[in-house]
C-alpha angles and dihedrals in degrees: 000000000000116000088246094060094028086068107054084040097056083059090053083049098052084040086059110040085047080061102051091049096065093042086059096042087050110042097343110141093277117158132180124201128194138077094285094043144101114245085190111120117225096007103176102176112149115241090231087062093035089063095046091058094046093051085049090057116093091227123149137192101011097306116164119261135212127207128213101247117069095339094260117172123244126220106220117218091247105048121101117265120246112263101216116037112176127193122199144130140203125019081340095066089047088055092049090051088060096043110046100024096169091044110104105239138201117196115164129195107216106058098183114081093022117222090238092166088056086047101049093050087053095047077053096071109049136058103229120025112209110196099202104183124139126254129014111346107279108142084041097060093042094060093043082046093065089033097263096136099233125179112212121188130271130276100270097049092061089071132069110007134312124242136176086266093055086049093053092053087042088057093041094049081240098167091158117122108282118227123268109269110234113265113263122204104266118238114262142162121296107266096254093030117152093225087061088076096045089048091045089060109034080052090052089040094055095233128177101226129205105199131195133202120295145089084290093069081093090085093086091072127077142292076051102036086182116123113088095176145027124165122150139331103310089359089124099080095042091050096041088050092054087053091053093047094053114023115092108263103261090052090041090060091060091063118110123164115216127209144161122227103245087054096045081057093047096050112333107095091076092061085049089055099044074051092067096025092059108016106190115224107260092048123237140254120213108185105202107206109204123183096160102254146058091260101178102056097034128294092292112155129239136187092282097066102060087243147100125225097271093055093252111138113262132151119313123208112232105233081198094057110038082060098052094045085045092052108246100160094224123023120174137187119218127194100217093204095055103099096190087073117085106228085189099048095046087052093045092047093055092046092059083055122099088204129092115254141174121205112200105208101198118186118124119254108261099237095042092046109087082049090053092054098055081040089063094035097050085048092049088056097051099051078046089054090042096050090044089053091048114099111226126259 
């Protein structure tokens, strides 16, 4: 946005967040747990209207009353605070209810604005407000920030996950070592999986790896030990790049740069062009791994594929051919399944080459691969239909 449209619209912004604040003070999703608490959604009754309807009620000697709209509970003025108020949302909110069961709680939907009048009245009536939220201390701050006095939890806890366990200790000021969590299985490559083979040799050859995200980020971990970097989505060229251009020759030969084929279409393809734009000179060498699907999130398709997202056929980009046009000196395809090929001296030979170059590793990912096949065969059927349906010429 141009500075002479981005003004008038900072104004429409503060408009509108001024807006949703009082949305979210009024009937936000807003809901309060506890034995003195309203478990009605959304209650935006005014305090002006709230007290009238306390000082109508024939209650004595601190008895709890109940007004007429949503049955929510009034503190009297002479009943004694609660002594524990949280607030949390999220998952968080949902640890601390299990917790601390008897605590009055306060959780909201809508974290930004925050309903900090709803909030305050709340702090008002307990004795001790616990902010459990995951992560640094965010909402804590917040509500300190605008004077509402707020505890957050201590240091450790801001780090790994919160259960119902860790809330309990944060409750309880428990600051004491926690004990060691039991060991998992760490995450690793499918057994038959065609990155195994690429890892296997870029670990034998001693490479210096720039990785990129995908499934094949596992490659970092052993048995492979052979990622060196990973940064961000297509990172992988432009860093590898960097590596080749100042590191000392014999370790910028080592340098490979590693990416899928759903993230080369993503942001890869300017790396490939600042390849050939500014060639270093010991050359480079991209491996595309492409196992025909975009494995980590889910199966979904990309342009790489030759179909839509709903698996229909539609245009595929030709890895091939966008480096050629592009001008990679040497671009090869590589059927990952034939087993007469050396992954390892491939690699090594084009290492030893001052020239650009782009391998295209093809083999369909193992999980994704009975789908692609009914994929191809329902798309077969259909050019067969098509062609069946057309009159001659």
């Amino acid at each position: 946005m141009i500075p002479a449209f981005a003004k008038p619209a900072h104004h429409r912004l503060r408009q509108k967040l001024a807006e949703i604040a009082a949305w979210n003070e009024a009937e936000g999703p807003v809901q309060e747990y506890g034995s003195e608490a309203s478990d009605h959604v959304g209650d935006h009754v005014s305090d002006h209207v709230s007290d009238q309807l306390s000082d109508q009620l024939s209650d004595q000697g601190g008895i709890q009353a109940t007004d007429k709209i949503g049955n929510r509970p009034r503190v009297r003025n002479n009943e004694i605070k609660p002594k524990l108020g949280i607030i949390a949302t999220g998952v968080a909110a949902m640890h601390a209810r299990e917790a601390a069961p008897d605590a009055r709680q306060l959780t909201f939907g809508l974290s930004y604005p925050l309903p900090l009048e709803r909030i305050r009245a709340f702090a008002a009536q307990v004795e001790r407000l616990l902010v459990i939220e995951e992560g640094d201390p965010v909402l804590v701050d917040d509500l300190n920030a605008a004077g509402i006095k707020a505890e957050g939890k201590p240091m450790r806890y801001r780090f790994g996950e919160l259960n119902v366990e860790r809330v309990r200790r944060i409750i309880a000021g428990d600051d004491s070592p926690e004990p060691a969590p039991a060991k998992g299985k760490p995450p690793e490559l499918c057994q038959g999986c065609s990155h195994r083979a690429v890892f296997e040799a870029l670990r034998d050859l001693d490479c210096i790896v720039s990785g990129d995200i995908g499934c094949y980020t596992l490659g970092v971990l052993p048995p492979f030990s052979a990622m060196d970097t990973c940064v961000c989505m297509g990172a992988s060229i432009g860093v590898g790049l960097g590596m080749r251009h100042a590191l000392p020759e014999a370790e910028a030969r080592r340098v490979v740069s590693v990416i899928g084929d759903s993230t080369f279409v993503h942001s890869g393809l300017t790396g490939l062009a600042e390849m050939v734009y500014n060639p270093p000179p010991t050359g480079h060498l991209v491996l595309i791994l492409d196992n025909g699907t975009t494995a980590m999130t889910g199966q979904q398709e990309h342009p790489g594929t030759g179909r839509s997202l709903d698996h229909s056929p539609t245009h595929q980009l030709d890895f091939a051919g966008i480096g050629q046009a592009m001008g990679v000196q040497s671009v090869v395809q590589i059927d990952g399944s034939d087993k007469s090929v050396s992954l390892e001296e491939r690699i090594a030979t084009q290492l030893a080459r001052n020239e650009t170059a782009l391998f295209i590793l093809r083999q369909p990912c193992v999980l994704a691969a009975p789908k692609i096949r009914l994929y191809e065969k329902a798309a077969s059927e259909e050019r067969a239909r098509q062609c069946a349906a057309r009159p001659e010429v």
